[in-house]
C-alpha positions in Angstrom: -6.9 14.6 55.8 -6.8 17.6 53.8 -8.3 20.8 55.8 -10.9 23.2 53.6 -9.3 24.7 50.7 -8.0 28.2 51.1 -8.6 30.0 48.3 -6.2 33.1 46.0 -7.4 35.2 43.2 -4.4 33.6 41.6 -2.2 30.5 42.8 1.2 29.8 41.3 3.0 27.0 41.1 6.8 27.3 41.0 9.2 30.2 42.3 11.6 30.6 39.8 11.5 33.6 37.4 8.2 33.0 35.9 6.9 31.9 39.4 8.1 34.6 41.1 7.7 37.6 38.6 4.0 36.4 38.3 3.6 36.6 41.5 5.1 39.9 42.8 3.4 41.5 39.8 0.2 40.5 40.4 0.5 41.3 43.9 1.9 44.8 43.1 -1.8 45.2 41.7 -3.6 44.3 44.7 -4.1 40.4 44.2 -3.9 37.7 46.7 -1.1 34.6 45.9 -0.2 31.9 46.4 3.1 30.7 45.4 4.1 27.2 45.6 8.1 25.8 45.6 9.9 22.9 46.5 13.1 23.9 46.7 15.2 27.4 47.3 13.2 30.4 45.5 14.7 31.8 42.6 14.7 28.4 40.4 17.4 27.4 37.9 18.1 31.2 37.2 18.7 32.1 40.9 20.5 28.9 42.0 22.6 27.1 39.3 22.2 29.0 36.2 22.3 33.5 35.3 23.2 34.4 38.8 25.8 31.8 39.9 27.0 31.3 35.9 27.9 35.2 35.7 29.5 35.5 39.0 32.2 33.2 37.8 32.2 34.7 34.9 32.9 37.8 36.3 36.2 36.0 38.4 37.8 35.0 35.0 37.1 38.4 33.9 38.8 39.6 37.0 41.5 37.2 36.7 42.3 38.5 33.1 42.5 42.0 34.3 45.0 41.3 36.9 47.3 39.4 34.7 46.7 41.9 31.5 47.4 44.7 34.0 51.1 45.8 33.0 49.5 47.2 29.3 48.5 49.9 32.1 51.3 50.6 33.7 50.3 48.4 36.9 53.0 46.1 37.1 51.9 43.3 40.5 52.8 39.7 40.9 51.4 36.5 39.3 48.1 36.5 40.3 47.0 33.0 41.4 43.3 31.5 42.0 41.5 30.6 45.0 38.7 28.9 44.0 37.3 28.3 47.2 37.4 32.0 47.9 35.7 32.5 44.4 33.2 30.0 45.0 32.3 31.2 48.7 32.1 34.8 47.1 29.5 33.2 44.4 27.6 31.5 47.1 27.2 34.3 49.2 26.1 36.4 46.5 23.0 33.6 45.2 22.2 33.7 49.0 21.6 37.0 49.5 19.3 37.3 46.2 17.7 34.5 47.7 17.0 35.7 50.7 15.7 39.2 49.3 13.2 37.4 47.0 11.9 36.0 50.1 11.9 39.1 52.1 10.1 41.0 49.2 7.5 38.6 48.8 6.7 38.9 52.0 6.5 42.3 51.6 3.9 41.8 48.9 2.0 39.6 51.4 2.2 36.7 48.7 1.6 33.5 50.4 4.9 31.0 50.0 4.1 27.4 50.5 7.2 24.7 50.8 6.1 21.2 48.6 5.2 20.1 45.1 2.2 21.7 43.6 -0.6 19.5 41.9 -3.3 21.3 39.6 -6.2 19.2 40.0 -9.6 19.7 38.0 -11.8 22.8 39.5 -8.3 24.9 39.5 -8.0 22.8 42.9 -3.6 22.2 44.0 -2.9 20.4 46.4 0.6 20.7 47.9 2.3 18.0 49.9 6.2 16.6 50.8 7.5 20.1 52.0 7.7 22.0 55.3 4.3 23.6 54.9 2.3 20.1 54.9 -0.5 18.7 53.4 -2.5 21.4 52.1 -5.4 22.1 49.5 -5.5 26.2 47.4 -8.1 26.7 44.5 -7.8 29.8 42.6 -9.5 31.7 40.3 -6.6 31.4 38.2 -3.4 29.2 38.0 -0.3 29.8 36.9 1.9 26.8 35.8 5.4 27.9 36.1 7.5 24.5 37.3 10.9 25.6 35.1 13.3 22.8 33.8 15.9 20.3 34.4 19.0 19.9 32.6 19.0 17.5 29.5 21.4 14.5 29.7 22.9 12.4 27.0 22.8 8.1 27.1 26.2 7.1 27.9 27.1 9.8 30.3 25.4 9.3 33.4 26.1 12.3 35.8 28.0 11.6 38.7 28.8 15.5 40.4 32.7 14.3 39.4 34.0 13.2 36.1 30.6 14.2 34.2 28.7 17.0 35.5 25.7 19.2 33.8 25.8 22.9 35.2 24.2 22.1 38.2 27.2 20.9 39.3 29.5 22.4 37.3 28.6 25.8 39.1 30.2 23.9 42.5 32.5 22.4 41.1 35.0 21.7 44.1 38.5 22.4 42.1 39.6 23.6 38.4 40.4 20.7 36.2 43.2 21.1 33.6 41.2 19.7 30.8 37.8 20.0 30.0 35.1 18.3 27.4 32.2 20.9 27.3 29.2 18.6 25.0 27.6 21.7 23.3 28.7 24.6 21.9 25.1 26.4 22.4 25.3 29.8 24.9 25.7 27.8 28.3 28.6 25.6 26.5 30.3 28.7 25.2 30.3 30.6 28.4 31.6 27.5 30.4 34.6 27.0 28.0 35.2 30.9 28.3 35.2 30.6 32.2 36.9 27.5 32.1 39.7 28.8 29.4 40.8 32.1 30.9 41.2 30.5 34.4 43.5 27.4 32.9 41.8 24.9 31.9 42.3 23.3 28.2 39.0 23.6 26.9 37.5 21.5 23.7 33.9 22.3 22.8 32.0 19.6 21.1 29.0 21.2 19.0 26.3 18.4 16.8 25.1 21.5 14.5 27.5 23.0 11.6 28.0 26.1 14.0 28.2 27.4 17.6 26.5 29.9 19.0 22.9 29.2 16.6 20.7 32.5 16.1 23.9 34.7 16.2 24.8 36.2 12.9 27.4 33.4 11.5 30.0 37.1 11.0 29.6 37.5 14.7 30.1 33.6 15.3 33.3 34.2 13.4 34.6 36.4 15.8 33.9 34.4 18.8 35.7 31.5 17.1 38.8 33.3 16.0 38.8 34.6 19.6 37.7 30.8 20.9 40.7 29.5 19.1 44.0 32.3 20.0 43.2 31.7 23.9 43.7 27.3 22.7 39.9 26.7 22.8 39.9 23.9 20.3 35.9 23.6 19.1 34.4 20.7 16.7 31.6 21.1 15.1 28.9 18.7 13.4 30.1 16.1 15.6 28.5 13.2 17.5 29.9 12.0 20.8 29.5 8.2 21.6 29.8 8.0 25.5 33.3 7.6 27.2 35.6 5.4 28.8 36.9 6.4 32.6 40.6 6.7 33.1 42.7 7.0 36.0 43.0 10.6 35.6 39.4 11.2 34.4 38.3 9.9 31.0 38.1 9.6 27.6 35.5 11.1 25.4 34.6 8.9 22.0 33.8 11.0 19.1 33.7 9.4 16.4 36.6 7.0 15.7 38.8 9.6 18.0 39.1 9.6 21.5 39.5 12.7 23.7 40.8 12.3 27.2 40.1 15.0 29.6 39.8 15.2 33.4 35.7 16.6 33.4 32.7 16.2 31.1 30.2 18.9 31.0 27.4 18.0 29.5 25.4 21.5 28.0 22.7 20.2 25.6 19.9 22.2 27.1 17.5 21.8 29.1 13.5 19.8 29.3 10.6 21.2 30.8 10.1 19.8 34.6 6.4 19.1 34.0 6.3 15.5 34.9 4.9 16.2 37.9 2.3 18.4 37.9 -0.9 16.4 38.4 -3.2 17.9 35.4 -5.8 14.9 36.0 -9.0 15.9 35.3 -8.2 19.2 33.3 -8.0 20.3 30.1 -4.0 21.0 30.2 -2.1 19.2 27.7 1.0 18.2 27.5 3.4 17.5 24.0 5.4 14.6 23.5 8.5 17.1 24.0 7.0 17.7 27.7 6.4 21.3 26.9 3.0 22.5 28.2 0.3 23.4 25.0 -0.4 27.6 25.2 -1.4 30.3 23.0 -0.3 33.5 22.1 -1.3 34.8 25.6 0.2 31.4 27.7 -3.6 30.2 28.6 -3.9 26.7 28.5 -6.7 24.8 26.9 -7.8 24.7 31.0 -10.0 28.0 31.8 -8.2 30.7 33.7 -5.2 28.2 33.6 -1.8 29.6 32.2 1.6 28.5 31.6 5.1 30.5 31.4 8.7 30.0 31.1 10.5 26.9 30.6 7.4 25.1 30.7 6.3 26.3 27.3 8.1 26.3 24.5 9.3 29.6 24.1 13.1 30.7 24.5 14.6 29.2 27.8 15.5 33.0 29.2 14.8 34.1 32.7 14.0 38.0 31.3 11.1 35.7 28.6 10.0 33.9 32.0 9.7 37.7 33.3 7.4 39.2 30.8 5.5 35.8 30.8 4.4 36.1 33.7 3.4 39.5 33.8 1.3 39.1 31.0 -0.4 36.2 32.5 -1.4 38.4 35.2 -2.4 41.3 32.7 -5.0 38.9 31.0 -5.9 37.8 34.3 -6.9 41.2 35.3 -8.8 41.9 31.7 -6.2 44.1 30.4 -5.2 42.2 26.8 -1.1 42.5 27.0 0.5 42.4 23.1 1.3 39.0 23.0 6.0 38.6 22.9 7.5 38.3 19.5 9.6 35.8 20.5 11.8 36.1 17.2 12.8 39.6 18.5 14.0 38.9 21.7 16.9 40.0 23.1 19.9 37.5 23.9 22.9 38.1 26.1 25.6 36.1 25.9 28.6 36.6 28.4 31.8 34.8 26.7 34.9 36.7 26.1 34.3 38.7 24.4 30.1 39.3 24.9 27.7 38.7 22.5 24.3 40.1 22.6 21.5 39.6 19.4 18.0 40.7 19.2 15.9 40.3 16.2 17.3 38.2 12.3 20.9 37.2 11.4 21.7 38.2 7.9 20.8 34.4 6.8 17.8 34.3 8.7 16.9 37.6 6.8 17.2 36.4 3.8 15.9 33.0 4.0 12.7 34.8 5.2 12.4 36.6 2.1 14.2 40.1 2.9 16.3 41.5 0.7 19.0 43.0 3.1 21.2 46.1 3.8 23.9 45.2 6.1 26.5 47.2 7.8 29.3 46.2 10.5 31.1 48.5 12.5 34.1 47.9 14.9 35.3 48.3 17.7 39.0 48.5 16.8 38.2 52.0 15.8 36.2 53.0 19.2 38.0 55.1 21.9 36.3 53.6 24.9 36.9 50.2 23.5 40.8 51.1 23.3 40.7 52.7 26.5 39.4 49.6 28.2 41.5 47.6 26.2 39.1 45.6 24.7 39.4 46.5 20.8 37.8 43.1 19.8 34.4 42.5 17.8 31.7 44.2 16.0 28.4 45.1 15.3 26.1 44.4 12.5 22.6 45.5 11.8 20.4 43.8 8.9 17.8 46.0 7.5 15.0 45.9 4.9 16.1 47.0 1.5 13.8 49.2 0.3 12.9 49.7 -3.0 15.2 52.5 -3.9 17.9 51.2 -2.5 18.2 52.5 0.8 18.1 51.0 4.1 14.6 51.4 5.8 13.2 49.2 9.0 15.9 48.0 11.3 15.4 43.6 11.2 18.4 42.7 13.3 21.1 44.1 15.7 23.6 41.5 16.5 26.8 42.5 18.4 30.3 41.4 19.7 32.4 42.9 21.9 32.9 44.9 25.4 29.6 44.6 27.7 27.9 44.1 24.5 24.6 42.5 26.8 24.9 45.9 28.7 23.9 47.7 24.8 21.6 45.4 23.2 18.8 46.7 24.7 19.2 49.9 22.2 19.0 47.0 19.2 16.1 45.4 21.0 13.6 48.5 21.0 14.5 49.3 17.1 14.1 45.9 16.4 11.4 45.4 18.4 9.4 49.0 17.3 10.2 48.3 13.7 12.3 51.7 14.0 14.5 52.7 10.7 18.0 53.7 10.5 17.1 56.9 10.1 15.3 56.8 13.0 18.1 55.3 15.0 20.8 57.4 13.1 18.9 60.8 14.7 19.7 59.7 18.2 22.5 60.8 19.7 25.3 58.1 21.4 26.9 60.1 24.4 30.9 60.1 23.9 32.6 58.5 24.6 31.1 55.2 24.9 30.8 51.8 23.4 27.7 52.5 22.1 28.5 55.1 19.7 29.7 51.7 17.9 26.0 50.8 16.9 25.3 54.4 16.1 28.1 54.7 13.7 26.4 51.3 12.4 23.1 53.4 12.2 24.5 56.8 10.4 26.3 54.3 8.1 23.3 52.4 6.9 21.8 56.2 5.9 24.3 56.6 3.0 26.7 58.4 5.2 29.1 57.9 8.0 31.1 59.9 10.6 34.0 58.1 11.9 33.4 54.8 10.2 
């Protein structure tokens, strides 16, 4: 039997980064939650996706720097890879982030429960099949925030091995010489990056015309060319038809072609994990895509009911899940937040080299009904990018042409290169404040730096230009 409900100004079900940024933020202004997870805090992001995903990332990169050495003058043996050093390194790091989450909610005094959270009619949850029991919360709001699982395709059924989706990709137990990655979307891409400058022959296999969708198809050009000298071999506007196990892994159909390889990876995206959520009784609905039905403000046909994250169908990014969730808890406290722009948000992608876009692609531009200034800068031509010895890539801002020709409002910023995800945040607030050129052109870039790359951009688009 169920004990008497205990009741929150605001119970949340699911501790990833929508969960949990909903949670410590409405705490930080003095509410009482709950919070609700079955499973390690920190969801997808924290546990087999940004965090784990970069960290390897970050061992290629480190691999490469040790073997490209000798352009410095550090000459050093062969470096060689111990993956289970590499993976206990990544492990310990998701653990400690994990463990900090928990000791900071504490700190909040937010409430964590262990089981699987039901919304029930009344904003009644129950919680059952974890540590903390059978237990009943109603709260004068709700927040929905249950994340995703990975997508899978028919005639590759997962088995942690031969065919893996990231979850298990991120443990895999030992580098394979040859690799399938199924999708050439931002998870595929980095994967075959990892997986390339650490050994591995690496063919991406991509449905649409391109890789990389939403990124400027100039900037897609230079991933590709990139893709392509390391021995990346990518097809696009391809259809897989399920493969056939071999003694040394198996073989990939695509098309009338087979593909052998030792691993499949299968990065198709991922589907909202809202099977489960109860709903009987409420007003929540549900489309046939799984994605839970919000407005501009994630409330839910439900009173006081809200959704965020990967639950709704907005862009699958932990920083999206962020300000979700804060704004949940700004309309919960009366305060009307600006409801995201979701086709100005910034993207990181951390491939070698980066890229990072925020706002339209010149063909998105114009098939909106702009007509377009461009300009693309490089970073063949920037000192810090030489010094680092990373010459490679660009960046391209699309703005409004106005009707004297110039360039005015600042529509895109989309950028290749060094650390590129560490500088899009300067595209993101022009894009994002409608600033112009000239507005942008006026601030100064400290020198030298990699950023001095999208100001040259900027002072280009004027009618003038410095170094470029």
């Amino acid at each position: 039997m169920i004990p008497t409900a205990e009741h929150y100004d605001v119970v949340v079900i699911g501790g990833g980064p929508g969960g949990y940024a909903t949670a410590l933020y409405g705490a930080a202004a003095g509410l009482n939650i709950a919070m609700i997870e079955k499973g390690k805090l920190g969801g997808t992001c924290l546990n087999v996706g940004c965090i784990p995903a970069k960290e390897l990332l970050e061992t290629a990169a480190t691999y490469r720097h040790v073997k490209e050495a000798g352009v410095f003058g550090i000459v050093s043996d062969e470096p060689r890879i111990d993956w289970t050093t590499s993976l206990g390194r990544k492990d310990s790091i998701v653990t400690g982030l994990v463990e900090g989450l928990g000791s900071l909610l504490k700190s909040r005094k937010v409430t964590v429960l262990d089981g699987y959270g039901r919304l029930h009619a009344g904003r009644r949850v129950t919680v059952a099949g974890g540590t903390s029991g059978e237990r009943e919360l109603t709260g004068d709001a709700v927040v929905l925030a249950p994340g995703s699982v990975p997508r899978t395709l028919p005639g590759f059924e997962v088995d942690g091995e031969v065919v893996m989706t990231s979850d298990e990709f991120l443990s895999i137990a030992r580098l394979p010489k040859s690799a399938a990655i199924i999708g050439g979307g931002v998870v595929g891409c980095e994967f075959a990056s990892l997986l390339s400058d650490l050994g591995t022959e690496v063919t991406i296999l991509e449905a649409l015309p391109k890789i990389l969708p939403g990124l400027d198809k100039d900037l897609t050009k230079v991933i590709e060319k990139s893709f392509k000298a390391r021995g990346i071999t990518i097809r696009t506007g391809v259809q897989v038809g399920g493969h056939q196990p071999t003694p040394d892994g198996t073989s990939v159909q695509v098309g009338e072609e087979s593909i052998p390889v030792e691993v499949v990876v299968v990065s198709v995206g991922r589907r909202p994990n809202t099977s489960d959520l109860g709903l009987d009784g409420t007003a929540v609905t549900v489309s046939d895509r799984g994605f839970i039905e919000v407005d501009n403000c994630g409330r839910t046909a439900e009173p006081s009911v809200y959704a965020v994250g990967d639950a709704i169908d907005t862009p699958a990014l932990a920083h999206i899940a962020f300000i979700e969730g804060m704004h949940a808890i700004g309309d919960i406290l009366g305060e009307s937040p600006t409801p995201v722009d979701y086709a100005k948000v910034p993207w990181a992608v951390y491939t070698r080299p980066e890229a990072a876009f925020t706002g339209l692609s010149e063909e998105a531009a114009r098939e909106a009904g702009f007509d377009v200034v461009t300009q693309k800068s490089r970073f063949n031509h920037n000192g810090r990018a030489m010094i680092v010895n990373q010459p490679e890539g660009m960046v391209k801002v699309i703005a409004e042409k106005m009707a004297n020709g110039t360039a005015g409002r600042v529509l895109g910023v989309h950028m290749v290169g060094p650390w590129v995800t560490e500088q899009i945040g300067q595209g993101y607030l022009a894009v994002n404040w409608e600033a112009t050129v000239q507005d942008m052109a006026a601030l100064i870039q400290p020198h030298p730096t990699l950023t001095e790359v999208l100001g040259e951009a900027m002072i280009s688009l004027t009618g003038r230009s410095l170094h470029g």
